[in-house]
C-alpha positions as a Python dict, from the first residue, in 0.01 Angstrom:
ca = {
    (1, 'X'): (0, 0, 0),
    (2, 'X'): (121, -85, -326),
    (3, 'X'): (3, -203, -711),
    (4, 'X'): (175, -431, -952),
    (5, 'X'): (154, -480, -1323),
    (6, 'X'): (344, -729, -1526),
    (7, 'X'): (418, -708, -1915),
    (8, 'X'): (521, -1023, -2057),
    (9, 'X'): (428, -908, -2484),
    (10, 'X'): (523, -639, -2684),
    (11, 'X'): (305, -396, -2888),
    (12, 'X'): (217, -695, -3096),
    (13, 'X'): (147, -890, -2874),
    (14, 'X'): (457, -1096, -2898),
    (15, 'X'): (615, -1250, -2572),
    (16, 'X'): (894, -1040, -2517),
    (17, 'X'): (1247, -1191, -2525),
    (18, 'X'): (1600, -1147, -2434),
    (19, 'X'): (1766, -1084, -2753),
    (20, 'X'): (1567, -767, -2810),
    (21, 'X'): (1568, -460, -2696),
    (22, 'X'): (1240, -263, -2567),
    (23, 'X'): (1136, 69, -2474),
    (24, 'X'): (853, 210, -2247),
    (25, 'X'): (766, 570, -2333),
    (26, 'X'): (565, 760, -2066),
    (27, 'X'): (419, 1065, -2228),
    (28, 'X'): (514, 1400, -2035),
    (29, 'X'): (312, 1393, -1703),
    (30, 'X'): (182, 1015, -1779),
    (31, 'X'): (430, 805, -1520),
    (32, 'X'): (288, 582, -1290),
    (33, 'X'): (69, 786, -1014),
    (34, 'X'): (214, 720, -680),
    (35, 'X'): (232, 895, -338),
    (36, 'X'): (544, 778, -272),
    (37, 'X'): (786, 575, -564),
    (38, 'X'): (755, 377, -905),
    (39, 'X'): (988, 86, -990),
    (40, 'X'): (1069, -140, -1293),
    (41, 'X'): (1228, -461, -1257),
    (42, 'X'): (1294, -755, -1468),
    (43, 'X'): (1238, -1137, -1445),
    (44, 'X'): (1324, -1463, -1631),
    (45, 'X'): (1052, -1771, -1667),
    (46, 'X'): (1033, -1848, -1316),
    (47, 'X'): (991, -1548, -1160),
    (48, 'X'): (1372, -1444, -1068),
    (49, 'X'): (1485, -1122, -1045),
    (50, 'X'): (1728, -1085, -1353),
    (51, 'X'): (2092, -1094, -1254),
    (52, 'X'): (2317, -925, -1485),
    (53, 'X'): (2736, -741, -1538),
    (54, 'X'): (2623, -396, -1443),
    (55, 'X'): (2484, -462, -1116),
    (56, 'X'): (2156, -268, -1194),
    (57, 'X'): (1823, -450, -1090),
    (58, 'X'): (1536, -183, -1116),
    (59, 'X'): (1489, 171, -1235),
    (60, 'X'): (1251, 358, -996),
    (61, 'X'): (1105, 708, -1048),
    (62, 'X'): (1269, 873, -780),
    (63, 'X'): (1616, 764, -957),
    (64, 'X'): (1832, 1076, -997),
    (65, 'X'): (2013, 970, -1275),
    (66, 'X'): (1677, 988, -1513),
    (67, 'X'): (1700, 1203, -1795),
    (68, 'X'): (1356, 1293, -1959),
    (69, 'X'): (1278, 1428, -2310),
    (70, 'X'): (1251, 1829, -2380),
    (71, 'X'): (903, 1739, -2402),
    (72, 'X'): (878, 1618, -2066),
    (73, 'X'): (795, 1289, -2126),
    (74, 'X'): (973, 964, -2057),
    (75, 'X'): (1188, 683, -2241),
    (76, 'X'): (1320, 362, -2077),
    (77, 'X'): (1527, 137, -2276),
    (78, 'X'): (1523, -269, -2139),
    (79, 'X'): (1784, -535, -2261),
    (80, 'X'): (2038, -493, -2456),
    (81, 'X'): (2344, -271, -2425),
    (82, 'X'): (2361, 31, -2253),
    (83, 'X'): (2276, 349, -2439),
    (84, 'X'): (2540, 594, -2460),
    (85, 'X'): (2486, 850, -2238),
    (86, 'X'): (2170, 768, -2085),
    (87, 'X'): (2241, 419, -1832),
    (88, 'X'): (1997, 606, -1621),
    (89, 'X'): (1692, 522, -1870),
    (90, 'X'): (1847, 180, -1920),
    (91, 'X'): (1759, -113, -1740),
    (92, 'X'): (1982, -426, -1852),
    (93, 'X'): (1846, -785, -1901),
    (94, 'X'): (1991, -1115, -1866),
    (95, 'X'): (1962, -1358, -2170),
    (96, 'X'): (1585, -1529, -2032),
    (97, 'X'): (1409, -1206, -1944),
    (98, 'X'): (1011, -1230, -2050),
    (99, 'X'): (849, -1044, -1769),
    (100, 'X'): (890, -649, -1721),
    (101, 'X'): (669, -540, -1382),
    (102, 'X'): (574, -217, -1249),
    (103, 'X'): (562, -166, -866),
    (104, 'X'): (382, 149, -739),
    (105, 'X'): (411, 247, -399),
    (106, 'X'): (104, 478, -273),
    (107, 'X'): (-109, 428, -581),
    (108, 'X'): (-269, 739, -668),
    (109, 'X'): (-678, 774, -748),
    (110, 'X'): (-637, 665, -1119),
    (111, 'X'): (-425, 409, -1058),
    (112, 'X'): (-636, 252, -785),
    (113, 'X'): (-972, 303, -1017),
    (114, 'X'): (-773, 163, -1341),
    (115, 'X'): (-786, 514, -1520),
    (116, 'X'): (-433, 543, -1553),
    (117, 'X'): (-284, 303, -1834),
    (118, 'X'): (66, 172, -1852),
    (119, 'X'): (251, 222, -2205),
    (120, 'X'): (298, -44, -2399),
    (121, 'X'): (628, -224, -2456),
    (122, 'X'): (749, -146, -2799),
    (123, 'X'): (1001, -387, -2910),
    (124, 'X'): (1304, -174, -3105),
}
């Protein structure tokens, strides 16, 4: 059993494109509820899974390279290049990335009954 959500627009509701940078910030205790595992991944126009140089395709919650704020809460940096000191938050995108989707795995009761909300993707 599994959910999906796509995010194609920032938080201005402006389609998201390659030569920015974005950032999803999960507040402490708000990442996706699953049984089992998250995952982000990144696609161009058509659907295809971004290739990229670093060999890194999706950043799951189960990752044990995350590193999360003193607060407890989350930041995930997409495009761009890799933050110093933090590649584990970072999850690289080719030059036609305009789709970011969120694969839960064992969706949790507010995820299955909508309650839970995804952040939104705040272009930097």
């Amino acid at each position: 059993e599994a959910m999906y959500m796509a995010r194609d627009k920032d938080q201005n509701g402006d389609r998201i494109i390659s030569k920015h940078t974005y950032e999803l910030h999960f507040p402490s205790g708000q990442t996706p509820p699953a049984k089992y595992f998250w995952s982000l991944t990144v696609y161009d126009q058509e659907a295809n899974l971004m290739l990229n140089d670093y060999d890194r395709y999706a950043i799951s919650g189960n990752s044990e390279d995350l590193i999360y704020e003193d607060d407890g809460s989350l930041r995930i940096l997409i495009g761009g290049k890799p933050p110093e000191g933090r590649t584990g938050n970072w999850l690289p995108a080719g030059e036609s990335f305009t789709r970011v989707n969120l694969r839960v795995y064992g969706p949790e009761k507010a995820m299955i009954e909508r309650t839970w909300k995804p952040p939104q993707l705040k272009r930097l």
